[in-house]
Structures are given as C-alpha cells and as structure tokens.
C-alpha positions, 0 to 999 in steps of 0.5 A: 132208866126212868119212870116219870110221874105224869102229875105232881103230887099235892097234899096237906102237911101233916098237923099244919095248914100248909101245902107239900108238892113234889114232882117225882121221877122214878130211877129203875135199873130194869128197862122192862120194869117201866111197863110194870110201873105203868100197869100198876100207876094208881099203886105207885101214886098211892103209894107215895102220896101216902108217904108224903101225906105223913110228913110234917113241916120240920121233916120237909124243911130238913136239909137231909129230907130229900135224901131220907125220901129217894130211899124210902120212896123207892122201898115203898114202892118196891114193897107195895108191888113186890119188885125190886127194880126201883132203886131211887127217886129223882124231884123236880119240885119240892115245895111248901107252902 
C-alpha cells in the first residue's frame, strides 16, 4: 500500500545557496494505516522535511542517497508517530538546484 504526500517538499541545502525538492510517497504494509498518516499529516511533513533540511549538497549528489533516505525516512516517520507500518519511501522528484 501507499500514502502519497499531497505537496512536494522544498528546502534550502544545508551550508549551501541551493535548493533540494522531493516528491514523497510512502510505502506501508498496513491498509488501515493510511487513515493514521492522514490524521497525523503535519507530523509526517514535518517530519521528513526536518530530515531533508539537514542534508548537504555532497549527501544529495551521492549515488546511494536515495537509498540511505527509503530507510531512514521510513524510521523517522515510524518513530515520530509510534507505528511501524511504514517500511519505505518511493520519490518521484529528486532534485537540486
């Protein structure tokens, strides 16, 4: 199952002029969690945007990058609402500019 993100997430690079957007989806193993991320929404935007906020360029350029953040997005997330039905993070927009 998914949860997509309504909005992209946007923000600056960390110690960099540059700008970071991702567009997020979710990857639960639990269809009745979906209700959970959508009652909690502005948790798990926050969430992941303060992930986001704390990476420099030479973390986004990284070839593994994206693979560090499905699980570490997904832990995040997990540990800020105190489940554990989200297992990965699908992107549909990575970019730096």
């Amino acid at each position: 199952y998914t949860y997509a993100l309504e909005d992209s997430f946007v923000t600056n690079v960390k110690d960099s002029n540059k700008l970071f957007k991702a567009t997020i989806t979710l990857v639960i193993n639990d269809e009745k969690g979906q209700k959970t991320l959508e009652d909690n929404a502005t948790e798990v935007r926050d969430t992941i945007l303060f992930a986001l906020r704390g990476l420099t360029e030479d973390e986004i350029s990284d070839t593994a990058v994206q693979d560090t953040l499905r699980t570490e997005l997904a832990q995040d997330v997990n540990d800020r609402l105190g489940i554990d039905f989200v297992v990965s993070v699908y992107f549909s927009d990575f970019v730096m500019q």
